[in-house]
N, C-alpha and C positions, 0 to 999 in steps of 0.2 A: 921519546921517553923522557928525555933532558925536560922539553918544553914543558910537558903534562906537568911536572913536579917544579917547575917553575912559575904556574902559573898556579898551581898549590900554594905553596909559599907564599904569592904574592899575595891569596886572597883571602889569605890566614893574616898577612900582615896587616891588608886592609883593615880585615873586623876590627885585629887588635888596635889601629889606629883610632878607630873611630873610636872605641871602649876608652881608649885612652883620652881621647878629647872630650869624654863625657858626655858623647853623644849616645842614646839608649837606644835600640833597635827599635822598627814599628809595635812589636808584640807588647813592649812597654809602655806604647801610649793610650794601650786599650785594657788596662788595667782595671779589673772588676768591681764593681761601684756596689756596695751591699748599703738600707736606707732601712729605715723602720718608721711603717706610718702609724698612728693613731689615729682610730675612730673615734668620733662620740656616740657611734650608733652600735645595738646588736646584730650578731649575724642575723639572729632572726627576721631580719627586716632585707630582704633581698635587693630590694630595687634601691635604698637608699645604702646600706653599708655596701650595698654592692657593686656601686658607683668606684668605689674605690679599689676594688678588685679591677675592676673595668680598667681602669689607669693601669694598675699594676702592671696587667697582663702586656696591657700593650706600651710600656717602656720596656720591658721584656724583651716583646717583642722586635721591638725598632732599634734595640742595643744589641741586638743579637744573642743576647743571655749577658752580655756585660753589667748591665745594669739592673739590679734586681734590687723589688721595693717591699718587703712582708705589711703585710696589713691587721691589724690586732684590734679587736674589737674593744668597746667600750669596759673598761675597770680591767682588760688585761694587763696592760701597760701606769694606767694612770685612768683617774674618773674619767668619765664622760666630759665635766665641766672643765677639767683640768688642763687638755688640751691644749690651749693654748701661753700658758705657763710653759708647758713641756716644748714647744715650739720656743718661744721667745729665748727658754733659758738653753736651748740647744740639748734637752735629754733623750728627744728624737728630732729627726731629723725634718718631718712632714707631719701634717696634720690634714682630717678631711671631718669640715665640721659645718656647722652653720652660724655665725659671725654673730649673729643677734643674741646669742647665748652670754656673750659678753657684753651687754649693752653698759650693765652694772660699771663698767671699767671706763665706757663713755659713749652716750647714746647713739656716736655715728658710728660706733659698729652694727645699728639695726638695721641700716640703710645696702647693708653688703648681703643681706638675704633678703628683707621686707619690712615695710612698716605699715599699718593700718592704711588703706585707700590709697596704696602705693601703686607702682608700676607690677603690669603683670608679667607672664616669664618671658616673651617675646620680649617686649616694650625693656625690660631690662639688662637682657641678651643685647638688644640694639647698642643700650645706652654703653654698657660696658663695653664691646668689641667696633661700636663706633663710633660711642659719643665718647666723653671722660672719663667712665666711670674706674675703669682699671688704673688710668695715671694719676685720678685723685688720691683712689684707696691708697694705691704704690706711694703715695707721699703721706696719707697718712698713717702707715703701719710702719714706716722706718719707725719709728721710733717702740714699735714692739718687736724687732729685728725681724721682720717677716716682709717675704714676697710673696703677693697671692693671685690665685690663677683662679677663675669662674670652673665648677666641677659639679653640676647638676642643678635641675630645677626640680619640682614637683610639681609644677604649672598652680593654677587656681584651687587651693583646697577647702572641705569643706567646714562647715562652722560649727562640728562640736556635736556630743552624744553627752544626752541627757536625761536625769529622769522624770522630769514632766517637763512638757512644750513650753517654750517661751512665745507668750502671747502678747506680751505688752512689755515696757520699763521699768514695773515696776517688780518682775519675773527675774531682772538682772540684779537687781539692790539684794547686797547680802549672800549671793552666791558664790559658793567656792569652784572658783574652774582651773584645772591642770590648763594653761597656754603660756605656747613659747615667747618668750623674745618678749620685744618692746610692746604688743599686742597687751600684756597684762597692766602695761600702764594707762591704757587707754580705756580697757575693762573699767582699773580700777577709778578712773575718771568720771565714769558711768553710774557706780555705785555694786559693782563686781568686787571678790576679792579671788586674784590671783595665786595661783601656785607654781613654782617652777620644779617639776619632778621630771627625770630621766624615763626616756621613753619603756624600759625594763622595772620601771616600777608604777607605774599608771594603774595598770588594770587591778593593781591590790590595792590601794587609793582609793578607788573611786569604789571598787565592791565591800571595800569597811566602810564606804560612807566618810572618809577625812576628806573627799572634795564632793561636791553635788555634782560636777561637769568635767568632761575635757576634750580638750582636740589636740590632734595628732596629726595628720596628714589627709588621706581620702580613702576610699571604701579598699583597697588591696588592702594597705597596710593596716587599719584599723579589723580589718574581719581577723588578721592573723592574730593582731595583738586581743582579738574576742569583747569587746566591750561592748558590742551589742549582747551578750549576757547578762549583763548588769542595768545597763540605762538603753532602754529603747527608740527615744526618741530623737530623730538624727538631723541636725541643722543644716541649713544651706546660704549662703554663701558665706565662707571665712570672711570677715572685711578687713581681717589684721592681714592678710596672707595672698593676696591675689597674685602671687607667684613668687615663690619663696627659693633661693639660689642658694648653694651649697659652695663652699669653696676646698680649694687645695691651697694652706698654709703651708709655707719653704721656710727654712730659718734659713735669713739671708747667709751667713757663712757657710752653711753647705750650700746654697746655690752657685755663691761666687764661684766656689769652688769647682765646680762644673763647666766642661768644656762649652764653648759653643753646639757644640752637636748636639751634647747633652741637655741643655736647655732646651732646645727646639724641640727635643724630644718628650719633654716634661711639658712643654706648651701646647704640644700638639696631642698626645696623651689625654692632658686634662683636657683639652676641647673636645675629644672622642668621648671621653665618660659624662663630660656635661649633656650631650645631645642623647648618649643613650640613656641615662636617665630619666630624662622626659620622656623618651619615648616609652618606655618598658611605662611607667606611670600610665602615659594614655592609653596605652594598649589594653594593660592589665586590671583598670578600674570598672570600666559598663558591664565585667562578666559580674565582679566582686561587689558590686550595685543590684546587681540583678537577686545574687544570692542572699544579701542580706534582706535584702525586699521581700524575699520567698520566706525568709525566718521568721520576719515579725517584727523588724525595724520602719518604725513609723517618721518617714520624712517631713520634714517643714519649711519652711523659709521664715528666714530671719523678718520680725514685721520692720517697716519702715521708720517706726519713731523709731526704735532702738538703731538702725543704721546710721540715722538723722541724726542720734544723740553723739554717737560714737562717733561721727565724721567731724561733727561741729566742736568737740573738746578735741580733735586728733588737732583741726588747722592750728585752734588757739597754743595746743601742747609745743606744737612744732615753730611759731612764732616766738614765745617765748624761749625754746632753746637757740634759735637764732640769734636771739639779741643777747646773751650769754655764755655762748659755747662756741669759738671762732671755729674748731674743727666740722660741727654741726651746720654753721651758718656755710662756709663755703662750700661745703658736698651737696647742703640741701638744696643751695639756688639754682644749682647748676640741675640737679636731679629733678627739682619744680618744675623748670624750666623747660625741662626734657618732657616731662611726664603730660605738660599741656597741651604739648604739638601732636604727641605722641594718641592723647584720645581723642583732639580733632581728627587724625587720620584714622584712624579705628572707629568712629563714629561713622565714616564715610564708607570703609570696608572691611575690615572683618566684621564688625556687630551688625551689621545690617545684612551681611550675609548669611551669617550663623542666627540670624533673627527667622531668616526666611526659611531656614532649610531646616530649622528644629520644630518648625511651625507645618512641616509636609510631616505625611505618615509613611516612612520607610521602613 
């Protein structure tokens, strides 16, 4: 009986010893991490804000409920465009946007989702997880206090809903297009005039007539967002957009702040949502093609000169920021660089593959 309340006391003294040295039990080092992201997208768009759901769920998941991230769509929190303000100044914690929406702040953020006749979502996927492209960004976004993680593609999208066919160059001169990112600088290169509207206000745009064009993504999300009601005519191939990457912005202080576990958790997270959003895209587009085909949406392909025109002011656009823009010049060489090897090997197998097999009747 002596002993039992002997070894009471001793293990009551322990606790207290340790309490006393400042030492905090394990249940204190797992203290509940609550984070608030910011989208620039609406719910309504599933595959793309839903990417960020994707993440959420599975830090969640991998924190055991420690770790929980709320996701708030676009103007709940802060605009669309605002995002990363909201990031940089620490008013939330995380952001999940598309980089080239800030080109305005300095053109090599177009390079972090897409730029005209760029890398497609493979070829980008590569460069960042195996070329440089993640330790470049990381050196060039200190200085907007951000850490950023790759957090979806849309793969190749297509090139825009119209109300009469573009047939020639001189179809581009004068026209008003909703398009994202650094894409509208190349438009307006061409003799295009660019608009940049949030994806939630597009379809009232273009149905009063304040743009003649726009593009958005590819047949899922455009059927939803309904623009084949208004413009019929539906373009193919984006050549601003041949695979356009999403990211997860951290504001470095709250990352620091984060254990190691934590981080891993957030890296591996955002790799889970990058991959299923591409997929959910490829999956979800040939039905959302098919239907619109059935409505009365009349497809085309972009003709030649106008690609020709567009590539040939993109090279010259892009020399020119080189020899004036040190942050442009060293992301681009290195991404040029990449992007060369990268369609000799794809010349050899995927497009010759996917040449041949789109070419059988399945």
């Amino acid at each position: 009986m002596k002993r039992r309340k002997f070894l009471q006391n001793a293990a009551g003294t322990g606790i207290a010893g340790i309490l006393a040295a400042g030492v905090a039990p394990a249940v204190h080092a797992q203290q509940a991490i609550r984070w608030r992201l910011a989208s620039s997208f609406p719910k309504a768009l599933d595959t793309i804000y839903g990417a960020a759901e994707v993440f959420s769920q599975k830090v969640r998941e991998m924190s055991g409920g420690r770790f929980e991230i709320t996701v708030h769509a676009a103007g709940e929190l802060m605009p669309a465009f605002g995002v990363l303000d909201g990031v940089q100044q620490g008013t939330v914690e995380c952001t999940h946007t598309a980089p080239y929406y800030f080109f305005g702040k300095d053109p090599t953020f177009a390079m972090g989702t897409a730029i005209p006749f760029g890398l497609n979502s493979r070829q980008l996927t590569a460069w960042m997880y195996q070329g440089n492209g993640i330790k470049l960004f990381r050196e060039f976004y200190r200085d907007y206090n951000i850490v950023n993680f790759p957090m979806g593609n849309t793969g190749a999208q297509m090139g825009g809903w119209y109300r009469k066919e573009i047939k020639s160059l001189a179809d581009i001169r004068g026209l008003k297009m909703r398009i994202g990112g650094f894409g509208g600088v190349i438009l307006a290169g061409i003799g295009g005039v660019p608009q940049m509207i949030p994806a939630g206000e597009i379809y009232q745009a273009l149905e009063k007539g304040t743009i003649d064009a726009t593009e958005w993504i590819g047949p899922y999300d455009d059927q939803k967002l309904g623009f084949f009601k208004v413009a019929k005519f539906y373009a193919y191939p984006a050549w601003w957009e041949g695979g356009a990457q999403l990211d997860l912005y951290v504001n470095n202080k709250a990352y620091d702040s984060l254990s190691p576990e934590n981080k891993a958790i957030v890296e591996c997270a955002a790799a889970n949502a990058h991959t299923t959003m591409q997929a959910r895209y490829d999956a979800r587009n040939p039905q959302a093609l098919k239907e619109l085909v059935a409505a009365g949406t009349k497809l085309f392909r972009l003709p030649k000169p106008v690609m020709d025109a567009a590539f040939k002011f993109a090279e010259s656009h892009y020399a020119d920021l080189s020899a004036k823009n040190p942050h442009w010049k060293k992301i681009y060489g290195d991404y040029a660089a990449f992007r060369r090897d990268q369609n000799m090997w794809f010349r050899f197998s995927e497009a010759s593959y996917d040449s041949y097999m789109q070419s059988q009747k399945l």
